[in-house]
KOLBAKE-460326 format. One line per 3 residues: number of its first residue (from 0); their letters; for each residue x, y, z of N, C-alpha, C. Coordinates in pm, whole numbers, plus 32768, in hexadecimal, padded with zeros to 4 digits. Layout:
<atoms>
NUM) a) X Y Z X Y Z X Y Z  ...
</atoms>
This chain:
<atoms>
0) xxx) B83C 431A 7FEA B86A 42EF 8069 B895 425E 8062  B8ED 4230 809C B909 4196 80A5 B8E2 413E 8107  B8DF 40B9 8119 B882 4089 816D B8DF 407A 81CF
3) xxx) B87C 406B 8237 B8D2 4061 82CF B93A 3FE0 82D4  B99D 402C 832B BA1A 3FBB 8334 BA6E 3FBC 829E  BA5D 3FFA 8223 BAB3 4020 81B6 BAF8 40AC 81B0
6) xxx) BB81 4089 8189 BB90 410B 81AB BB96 416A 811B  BB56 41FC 8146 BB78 4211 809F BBFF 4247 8055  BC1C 420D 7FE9 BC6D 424D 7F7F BC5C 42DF 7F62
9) xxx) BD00 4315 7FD1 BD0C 43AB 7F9F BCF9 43BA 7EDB  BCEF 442B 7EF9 BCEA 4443 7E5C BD75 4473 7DFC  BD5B 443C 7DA7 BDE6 4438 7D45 BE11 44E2 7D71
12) xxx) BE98 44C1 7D82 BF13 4555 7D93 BEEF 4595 7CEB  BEF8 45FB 7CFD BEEF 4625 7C90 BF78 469F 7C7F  BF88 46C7 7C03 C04B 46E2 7BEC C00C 477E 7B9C
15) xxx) C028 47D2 7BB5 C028 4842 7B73 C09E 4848 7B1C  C09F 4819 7AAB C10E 47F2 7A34 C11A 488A 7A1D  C0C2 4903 7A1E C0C9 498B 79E7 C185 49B5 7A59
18) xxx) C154 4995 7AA7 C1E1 49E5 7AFD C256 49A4 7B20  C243 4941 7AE0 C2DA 48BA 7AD7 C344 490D 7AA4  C307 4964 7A0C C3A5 49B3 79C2 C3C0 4A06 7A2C
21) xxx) C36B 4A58 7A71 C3A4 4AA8 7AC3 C426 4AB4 7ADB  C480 4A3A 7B22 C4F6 4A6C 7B4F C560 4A48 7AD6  C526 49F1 7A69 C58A 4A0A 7A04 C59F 4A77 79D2
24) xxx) C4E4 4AF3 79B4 C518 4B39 7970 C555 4BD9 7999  C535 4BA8 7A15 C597 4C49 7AAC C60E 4BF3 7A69  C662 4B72 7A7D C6E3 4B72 7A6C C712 4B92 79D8
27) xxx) C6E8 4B52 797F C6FF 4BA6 792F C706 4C51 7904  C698 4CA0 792D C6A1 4D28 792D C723 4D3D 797D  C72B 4D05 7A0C C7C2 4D45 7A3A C812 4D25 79D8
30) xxx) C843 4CA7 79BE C89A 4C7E 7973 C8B0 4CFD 78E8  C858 4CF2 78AD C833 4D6B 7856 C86F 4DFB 784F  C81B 4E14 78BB C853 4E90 7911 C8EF 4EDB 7916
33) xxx) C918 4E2B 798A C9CB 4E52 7988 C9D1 4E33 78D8  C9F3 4E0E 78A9 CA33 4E09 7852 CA2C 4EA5 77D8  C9B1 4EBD 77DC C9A3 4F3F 77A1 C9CF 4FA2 77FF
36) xxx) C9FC 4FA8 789B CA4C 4FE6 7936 CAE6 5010 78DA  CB03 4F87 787A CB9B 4F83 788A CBCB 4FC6 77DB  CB50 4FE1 77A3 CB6D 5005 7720 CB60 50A7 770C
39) xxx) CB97 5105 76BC CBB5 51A5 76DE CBA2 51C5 762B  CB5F 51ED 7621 CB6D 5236 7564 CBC0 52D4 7587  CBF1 52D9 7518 CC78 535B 7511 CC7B 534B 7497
42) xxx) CC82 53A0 7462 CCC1 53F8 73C9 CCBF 538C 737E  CC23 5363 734E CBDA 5316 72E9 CBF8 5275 731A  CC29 5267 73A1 CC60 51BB 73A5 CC5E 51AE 7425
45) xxx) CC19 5106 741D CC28 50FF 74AF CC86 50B1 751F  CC90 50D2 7566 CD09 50AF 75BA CCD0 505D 7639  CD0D 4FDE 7627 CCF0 4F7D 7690 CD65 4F6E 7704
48) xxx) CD64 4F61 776F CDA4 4F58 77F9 CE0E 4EEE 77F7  CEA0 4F11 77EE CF07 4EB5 77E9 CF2D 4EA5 7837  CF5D 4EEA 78A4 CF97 4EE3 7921 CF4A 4F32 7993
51) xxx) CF9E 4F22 7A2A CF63 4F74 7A7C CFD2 4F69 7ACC  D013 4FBE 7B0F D06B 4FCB 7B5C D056 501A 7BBC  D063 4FD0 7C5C D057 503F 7CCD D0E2 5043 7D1A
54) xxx) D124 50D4 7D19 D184 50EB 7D6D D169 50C6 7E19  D1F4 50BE 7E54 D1E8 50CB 7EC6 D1BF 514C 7F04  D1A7 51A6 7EDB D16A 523A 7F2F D121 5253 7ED9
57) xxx) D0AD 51DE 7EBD D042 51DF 7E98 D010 5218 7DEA  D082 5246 7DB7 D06B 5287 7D41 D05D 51F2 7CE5  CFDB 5224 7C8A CF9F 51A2 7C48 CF8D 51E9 7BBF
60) xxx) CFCE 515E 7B5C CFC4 5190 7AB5 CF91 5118 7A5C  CF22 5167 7A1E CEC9 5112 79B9 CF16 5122 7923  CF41 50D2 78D4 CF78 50C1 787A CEF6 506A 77FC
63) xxx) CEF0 50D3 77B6 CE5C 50A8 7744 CED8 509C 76AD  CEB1 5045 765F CEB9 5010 75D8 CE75 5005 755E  CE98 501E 7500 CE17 5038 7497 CE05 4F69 7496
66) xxx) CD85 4F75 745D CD4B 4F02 7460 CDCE 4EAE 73FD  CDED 4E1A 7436 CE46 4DCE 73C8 CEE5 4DC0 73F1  CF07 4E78 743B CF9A 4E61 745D CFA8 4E3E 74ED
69) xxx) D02F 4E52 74E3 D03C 4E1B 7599 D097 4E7A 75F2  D0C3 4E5A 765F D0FF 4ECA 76D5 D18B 4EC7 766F  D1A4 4E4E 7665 D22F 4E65 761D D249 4E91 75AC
72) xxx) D1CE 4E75 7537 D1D0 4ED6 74C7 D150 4EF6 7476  D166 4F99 7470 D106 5011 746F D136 504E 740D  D0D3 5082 73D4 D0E8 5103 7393 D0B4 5183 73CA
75) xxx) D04C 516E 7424 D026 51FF 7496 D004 51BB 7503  D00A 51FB 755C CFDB 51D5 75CE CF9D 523C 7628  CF48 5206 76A5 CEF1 5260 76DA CF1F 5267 7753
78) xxx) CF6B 52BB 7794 CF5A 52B5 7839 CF06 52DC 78A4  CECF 52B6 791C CE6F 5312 7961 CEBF 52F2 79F7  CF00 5360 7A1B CF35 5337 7ACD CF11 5387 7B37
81) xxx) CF15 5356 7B99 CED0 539F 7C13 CF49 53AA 7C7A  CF97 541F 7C6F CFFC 543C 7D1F CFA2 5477 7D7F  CF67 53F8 7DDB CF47 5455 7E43 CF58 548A 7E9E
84) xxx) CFF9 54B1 7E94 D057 54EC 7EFA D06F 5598 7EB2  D044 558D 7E47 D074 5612 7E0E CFE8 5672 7E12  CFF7 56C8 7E76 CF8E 5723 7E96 CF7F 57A4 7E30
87) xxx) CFCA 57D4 7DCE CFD4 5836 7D9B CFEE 57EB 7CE8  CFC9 582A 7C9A D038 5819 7C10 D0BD 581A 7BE9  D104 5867 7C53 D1A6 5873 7C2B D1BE 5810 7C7A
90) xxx) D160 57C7 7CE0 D193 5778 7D2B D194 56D9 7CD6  D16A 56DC 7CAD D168 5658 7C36 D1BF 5669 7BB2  D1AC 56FE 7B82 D212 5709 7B0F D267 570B 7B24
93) xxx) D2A6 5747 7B5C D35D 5766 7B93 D3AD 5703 7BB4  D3AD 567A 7C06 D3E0 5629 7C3A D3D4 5598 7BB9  D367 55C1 7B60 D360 557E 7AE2 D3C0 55AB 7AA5
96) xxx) D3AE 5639 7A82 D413 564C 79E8 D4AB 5649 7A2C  D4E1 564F 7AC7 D54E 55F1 7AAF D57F 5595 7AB7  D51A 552A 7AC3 D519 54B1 7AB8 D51B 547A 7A37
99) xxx) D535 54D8 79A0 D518 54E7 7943 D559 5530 78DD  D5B1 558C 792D D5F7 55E4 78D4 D677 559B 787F  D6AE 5534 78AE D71F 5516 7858 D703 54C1 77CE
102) xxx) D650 549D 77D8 D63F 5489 7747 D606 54AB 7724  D5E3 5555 7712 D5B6 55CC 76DB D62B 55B0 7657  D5A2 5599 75D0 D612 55E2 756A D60A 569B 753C
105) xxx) D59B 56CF 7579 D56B 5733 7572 D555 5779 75CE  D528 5819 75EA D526 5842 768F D47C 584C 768E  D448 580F 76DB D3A4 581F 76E5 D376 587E 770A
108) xxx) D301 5897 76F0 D2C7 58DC 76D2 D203 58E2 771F  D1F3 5956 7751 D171 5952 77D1 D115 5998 77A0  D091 5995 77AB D047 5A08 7777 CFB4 59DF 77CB
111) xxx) CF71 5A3D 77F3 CF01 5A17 781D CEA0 59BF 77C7  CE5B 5987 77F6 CE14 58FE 77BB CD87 594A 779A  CD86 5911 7704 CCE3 5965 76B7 CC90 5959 7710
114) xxx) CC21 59D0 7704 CBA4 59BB 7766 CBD1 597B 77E8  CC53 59D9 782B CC2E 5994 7890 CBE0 59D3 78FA  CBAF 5996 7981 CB4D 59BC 79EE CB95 5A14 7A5D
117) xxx) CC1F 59FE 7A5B CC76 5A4B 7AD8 CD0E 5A50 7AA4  CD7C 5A65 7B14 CDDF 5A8B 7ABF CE53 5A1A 7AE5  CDDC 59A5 7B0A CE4D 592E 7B48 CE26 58F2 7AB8
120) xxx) CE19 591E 7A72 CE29 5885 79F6 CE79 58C9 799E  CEE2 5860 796F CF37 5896 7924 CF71 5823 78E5  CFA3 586E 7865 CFC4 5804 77E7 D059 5807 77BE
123) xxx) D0B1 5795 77D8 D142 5794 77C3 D15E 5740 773E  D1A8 5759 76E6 D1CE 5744 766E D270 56F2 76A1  D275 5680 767B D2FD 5651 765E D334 5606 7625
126) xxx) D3CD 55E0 75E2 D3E7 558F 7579 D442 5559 75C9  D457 54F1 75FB D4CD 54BB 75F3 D535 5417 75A8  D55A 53DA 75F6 D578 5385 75CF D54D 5319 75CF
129) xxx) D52A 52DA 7575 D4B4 5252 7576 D51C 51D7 75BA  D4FA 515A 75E9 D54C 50CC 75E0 D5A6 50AA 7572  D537 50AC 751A D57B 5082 747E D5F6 50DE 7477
132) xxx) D648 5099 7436 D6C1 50F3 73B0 D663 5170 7380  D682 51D3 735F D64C 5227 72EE D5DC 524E 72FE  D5A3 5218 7379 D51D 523E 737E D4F3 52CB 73E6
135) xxx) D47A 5312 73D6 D489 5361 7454 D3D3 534A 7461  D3BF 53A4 74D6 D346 538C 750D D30D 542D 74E6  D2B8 5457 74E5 D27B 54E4 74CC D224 54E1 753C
138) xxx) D207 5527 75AB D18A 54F7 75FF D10B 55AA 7600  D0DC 556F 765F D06A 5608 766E D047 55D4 770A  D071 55F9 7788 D06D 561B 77EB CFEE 567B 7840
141) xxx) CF88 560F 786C CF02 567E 7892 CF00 567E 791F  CF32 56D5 7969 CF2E 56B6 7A07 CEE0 572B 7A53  CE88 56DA 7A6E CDD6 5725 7A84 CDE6 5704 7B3F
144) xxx) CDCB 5753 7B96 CD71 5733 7C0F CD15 572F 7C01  CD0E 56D6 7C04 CC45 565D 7BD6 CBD0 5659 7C30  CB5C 56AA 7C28 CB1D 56CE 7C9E CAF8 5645 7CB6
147) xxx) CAF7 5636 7D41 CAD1 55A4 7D94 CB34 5549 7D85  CBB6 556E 7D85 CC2C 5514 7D56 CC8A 5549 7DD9  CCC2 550E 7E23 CD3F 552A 7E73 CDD6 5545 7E26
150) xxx) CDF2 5578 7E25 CE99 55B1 7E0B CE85 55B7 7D57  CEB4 55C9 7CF8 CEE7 5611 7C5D CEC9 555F 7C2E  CE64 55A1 7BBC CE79 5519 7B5E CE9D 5523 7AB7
153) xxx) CECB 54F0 7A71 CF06 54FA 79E4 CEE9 54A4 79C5  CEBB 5506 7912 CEC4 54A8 78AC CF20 54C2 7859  CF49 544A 7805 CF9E 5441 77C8 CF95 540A 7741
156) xxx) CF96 5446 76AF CF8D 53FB 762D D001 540D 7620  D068 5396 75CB D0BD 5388 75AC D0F4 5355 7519  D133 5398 74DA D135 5326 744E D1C5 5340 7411
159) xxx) D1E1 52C4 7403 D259 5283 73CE D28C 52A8 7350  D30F 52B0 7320 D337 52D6 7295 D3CF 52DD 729B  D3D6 52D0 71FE D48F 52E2 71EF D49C 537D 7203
162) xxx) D503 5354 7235 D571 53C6 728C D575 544C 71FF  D58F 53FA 719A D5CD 545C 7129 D51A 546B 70B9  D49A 544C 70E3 D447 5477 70A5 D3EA 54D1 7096
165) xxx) D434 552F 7073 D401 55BF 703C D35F 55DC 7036  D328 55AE 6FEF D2A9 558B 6FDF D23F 5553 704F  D26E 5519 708E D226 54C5 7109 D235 5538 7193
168) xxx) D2A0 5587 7154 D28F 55C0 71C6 D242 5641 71BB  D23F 5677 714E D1FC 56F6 710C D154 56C0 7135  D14B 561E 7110 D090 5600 712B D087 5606 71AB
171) xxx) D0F0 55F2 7211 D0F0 560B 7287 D0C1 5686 72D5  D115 56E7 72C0 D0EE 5752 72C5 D070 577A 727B  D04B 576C 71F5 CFBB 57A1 71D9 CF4A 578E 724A
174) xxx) CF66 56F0 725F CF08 56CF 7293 CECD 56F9 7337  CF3B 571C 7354 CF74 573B 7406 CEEF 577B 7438  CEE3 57E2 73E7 CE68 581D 7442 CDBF 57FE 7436
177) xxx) CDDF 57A3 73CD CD4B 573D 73C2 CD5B 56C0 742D  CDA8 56AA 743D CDCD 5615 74C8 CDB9 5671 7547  CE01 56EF 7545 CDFE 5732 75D6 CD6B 572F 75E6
180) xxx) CD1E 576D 75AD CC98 5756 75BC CC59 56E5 75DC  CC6E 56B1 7593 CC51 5610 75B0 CC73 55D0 7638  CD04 55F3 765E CD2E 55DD 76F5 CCD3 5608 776D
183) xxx) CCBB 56B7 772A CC4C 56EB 779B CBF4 56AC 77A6  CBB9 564D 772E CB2D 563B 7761 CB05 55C4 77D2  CBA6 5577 77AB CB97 54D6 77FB CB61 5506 786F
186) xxx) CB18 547B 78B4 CB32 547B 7944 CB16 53D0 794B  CBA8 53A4 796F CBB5 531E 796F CBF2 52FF 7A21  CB49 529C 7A4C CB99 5269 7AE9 CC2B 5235 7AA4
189) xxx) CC86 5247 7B48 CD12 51DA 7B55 CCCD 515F 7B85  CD0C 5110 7B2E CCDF 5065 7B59 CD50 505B 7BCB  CD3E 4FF3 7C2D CDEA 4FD4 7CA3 CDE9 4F2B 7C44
192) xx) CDA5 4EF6 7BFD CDAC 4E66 7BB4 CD7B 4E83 7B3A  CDA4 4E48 7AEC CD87 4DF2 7A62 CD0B 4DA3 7A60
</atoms>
């Protein structure tokens, strides 16, 4: 007790140093988090988030990269898009492939998607014309109604090659129905940002 008329000295504050990291180490885990949010493994490689593009009628496209390259140059690439205006499958495919047909070097090609769950998922095959000179694109087209998803969403692997290489395109095709699988299995949210 202290003597009368002194007043006493509260006692030293004391600092729980244990819960100080606390909010460094929640920010970090988010931080963490997104960043492993924005990265996708596919057919032995993984693919990090290059772009994001949202249309005006809401249709939004995630554009993935193997680790190293960039939007502008790839050797495969990953697409994942969400129309959520297209209530059906033909309603998303159809208004695509002619938005698309004049750089068809080939006529594509549809087939139901391995293991799939219903008869809205379906797998489109197409080659057309790359940017480059000489180049063309080979793609694999997965357009699934995605339970808990509004309107048709697609995926898309894509990979690049000369126009005239025989070979690249034969591994193409081998491979087609080991990626289709692979397509089925994704389930990658649409980001609306980067």
């Amino acid at each position: 007790m202290s003597p009368p008329g002194h007043r006493a000295t509260p006692p030293p504050r004391t600092v729980n140093i244990r819960w100080n990291w606390l909010p460094a180490a929640l920010l970090l885990a988010c931080s963490t988090l997104h960043a492993e949010d924005a990265a996708v493994k596919f057919d032995g490689a993984n693919y990090e988030l290059a772009a994001v593009t949202v249309a005006t009628d809401g249709a939004t496209t995630n554009e993935y990269v193997k680790e190293g390259e960039s939007i502008d140059k790839w050797t495969t690439r990953l697409t994942v898009r969400l129309t959520p205006s297209a209530t059906t499958i033909n309603a998303a495919i159809n208004p695509w492939l002619q938005s698309i047909r004049g750089q068809l070097t080939r006529k594509w090609e549809a087939s139901r998607t391995p293991n799939a769950r219903s008869d809205a998922d379906v797998i489109v095959e197409t080659w057309r014309m790359a940017a480059a000179p000489g180049m063309v694109e080979a793609s694999l087209n997965r357009f699934v109604a995605e339970s808990g998803t509004d309107g048709i969403k697609t995926y898309v692997f894509t990979e690049q090659m000369k126009s005239d290489d025989a070979e690249a395109a034969q591994e193409f095709h081998r491979k087609s129905f080991v990626r289709s699988e692979a397509l089925a299995e994704l389930a990658v949210p649409v980001k609306r940002e980067k």
